[in-house]
Steps between C-alpha positions, in 0.01 A plus 500: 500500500587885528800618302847591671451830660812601322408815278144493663341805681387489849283692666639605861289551798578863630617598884118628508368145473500469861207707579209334462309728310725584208661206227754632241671375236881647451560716165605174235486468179232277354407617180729334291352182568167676531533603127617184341254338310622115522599571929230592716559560880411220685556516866703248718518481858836399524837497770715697383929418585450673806206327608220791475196468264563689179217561234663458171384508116540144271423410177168300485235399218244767467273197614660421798489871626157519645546159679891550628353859659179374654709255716850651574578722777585847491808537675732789592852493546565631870797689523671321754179350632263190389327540180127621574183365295350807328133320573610431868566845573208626339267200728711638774378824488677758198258659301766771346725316200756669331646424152665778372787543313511164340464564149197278476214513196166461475582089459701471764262714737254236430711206544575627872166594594366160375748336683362638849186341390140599725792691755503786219119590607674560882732831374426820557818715392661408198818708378556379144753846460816491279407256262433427110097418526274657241162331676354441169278273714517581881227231569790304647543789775184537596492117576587685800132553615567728799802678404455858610884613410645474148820635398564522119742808505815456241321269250446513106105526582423772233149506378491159381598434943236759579248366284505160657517675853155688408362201420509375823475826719162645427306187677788443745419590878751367660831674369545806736895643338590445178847682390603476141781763456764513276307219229471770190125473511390758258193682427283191348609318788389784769155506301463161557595562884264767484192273394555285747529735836176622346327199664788351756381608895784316662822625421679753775820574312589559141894580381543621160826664537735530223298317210490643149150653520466868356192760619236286285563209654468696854189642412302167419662373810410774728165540296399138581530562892272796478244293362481193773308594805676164685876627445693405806838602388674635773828566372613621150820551396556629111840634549817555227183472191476778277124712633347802357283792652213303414598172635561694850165664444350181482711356797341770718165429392585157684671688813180736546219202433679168579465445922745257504793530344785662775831459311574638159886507359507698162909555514709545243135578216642794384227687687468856417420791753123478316477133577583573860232753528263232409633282757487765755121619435410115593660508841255836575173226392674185580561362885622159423878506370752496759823475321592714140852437355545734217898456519744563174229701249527855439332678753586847610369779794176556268433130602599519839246756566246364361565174677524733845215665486306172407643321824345772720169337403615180517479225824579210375835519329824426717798464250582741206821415346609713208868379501682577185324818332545882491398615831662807624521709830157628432339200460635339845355846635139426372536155661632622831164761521275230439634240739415806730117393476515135383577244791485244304746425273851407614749467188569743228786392367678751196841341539653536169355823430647905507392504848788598712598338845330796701228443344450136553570549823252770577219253330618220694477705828174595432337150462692432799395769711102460426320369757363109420101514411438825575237751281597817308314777646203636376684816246734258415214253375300801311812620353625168360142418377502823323858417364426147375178678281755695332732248435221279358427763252832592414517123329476523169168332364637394182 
């Protein structure tokens, strides 16, 4: 029979639990148990003083584990409601499950996901955020045949995490968004990465932000989507990592040949006015990226300019935002003139800069003021061709 739950953790069922497309699991702590050799986590469906279902841990023989799992009910506490069957909800309809913030490792992450048994092939979403897993082996996740969502962000992943990811990610096509942020995945670990989107055609969206990755690491990432023809990556984000000249240089080498890829966020990369002139000479070639954060780096008017004068080439881009860098008055003024012959884009945002109220204003009236899907005239058009051709050369080549 279970043990008391005195002492025990429980995992609560949050207020989101009643829409059918999302289960979550409350932020617990598990990993104590999770950790102790002699005490695995066994689950027990179980009532709980009040009456609701509560899914606690108990001591149990390591061979009674796989047994006591394959035939006990996953069941969430309800806060103030009836206790509801994980598997139940998912047969009912969820396909988004949430377990973040519970402290769990790799063991205990494979305890849970063998206790939902063939309904773990049924999830699409997973958000695995906020815990302790290193996913030494993530063969237990992708048990999960047609999960399309996986949220690893705020793990202990490193490259050892990574490594096992890559594993599985260069045959996957299923996974569409993958987000590992904040796991201290360093440059072996982004090579790794790197080998792998060499050959994956599946995935949409790819977070890297804040890892431990310097410029080598970014190159044989970067360097490994230049090479696959198949690259579907949509969405990129590489912010608050350390990136060189070169590593931009590269990046725009993606902008100007990839056709797919239509959100890149390289905040916080300690990206120089150079860097941004790379970036800039691939919107002029490119037509694919629609939204460029470049917030909190160290970007001044000389990069504003050269990011102006690229955008009156440029129809596919909607949202600039350079939040959080060294934009003055003059810089805003570039903007405003070239908003003047560019209908499409609709947010420039240099909040956080040395751009003074009037200023902001007079940008923000502009965009305002232009008339929705109309053409530049003719002059305009030659001019800003002729523009862009100097701009391109003004970048230096090495």
């Amino acid at each position: 029979a279970p043990a008391s739950s005195a002492g025990m953790p429980t995992l609560q069922q949050n207020r989101g639990i009643g829409d059918p497309d999302l289960v979550q699991m409350g932020h617990n702590e598990l990993s104590p148990w999770a950790k102790t050799q002699h005490w695995i986590c066994s689950l027990w469906g179980r009532r709980g003083p009040a009456g609701a279902h509560t899914l606690s841990a108990a001591p149990a023989a390591p061979g009674e584990a796989a047994s006591t799992i394959q035939h006990t009910p996953l069941m969430l506490a309800g806060l103030g409601r009836e206790g509801v069957d994980l598997r139940q909800q998912i047969d009912d309809g969820a396909r988004c499950v949430g377990l973040s913030g519970l402290g769990l490792d790799d063991e205990a992450l494979q305890l849970l996901l063998a206790g939902l048994g063939d309904h773990a092939s049924t999830i699409l979403e997973l958000d695995l955020q906020d815990n302790q897993l290193r996913l030494l082996d993530p063969s237990s996740v992708f048990k999960c045949q047609k999960l399309e969502t996986l949220n690893l962000d705020h793990n202990v992943l490193a490259d050892e995490g990574a490594g096992g990811l890559a594993c599985v990610l260069g045959d996957n096509g299923t996974l569409k968004s993958l987000s590992i942020a904040h796991n201290d995945i360093g440059d072996g670990g982004l090579g790794l990465l790197g080998e792998a989107l060499a050959k994956n055609a599946g995935l949409h969206r790819l977070n890297l932000r804040h890892n431990d990755f310097t410029t080598t690491g970014g190159r044989l990432l970067v360097g490994a989507m230049l090479v696959n023809p198949r690259l579907a990556l949509r969405s990129i984000d590489l912010s608050d990592n350390a990136l060189d000249d070169e590593t931009m240089r590269a990046i725009a080498r993606l902008i100007s040949t990839n056709h797919v890829v239509e959100e890149l966020d390289l905040s916080a990369t300690i990206m120089t006015d150079r860097g941004a002139g790379f970036i800039g000479m691939a919107l002029t070639l490119g037509q694919r990226l629609r939204r460029l954060r470049l917030c909190n780096n160290r970007l001044s008017d000389a990069a504003a300019e050269v990011m102006a004068e690229s955008l009156r080439c440029n129809k596919a881009l909607v949202n600039l935002e350079l939040a959080g860098n060294r934009v003055t008055d003059l810089g805003c003024s570039l903007f405003i003139e070239m908003v003047r012959c560019n209908c499409v884009i609709n947010t420039i945002d240099l909040s956080h800069n040395m751009v003074s109220e009037s200023s902001m204003r007079a940008l923000s009236q502009q965009i305002a003021q232009r008339t929705p899907g109309s053409s530049p005239k003719s002059a305009t058009a030659a001019q800003s061709s002729s523009r862009c051709q100097i701009a391109s050369r003004a970048i230096p080549a090495n």
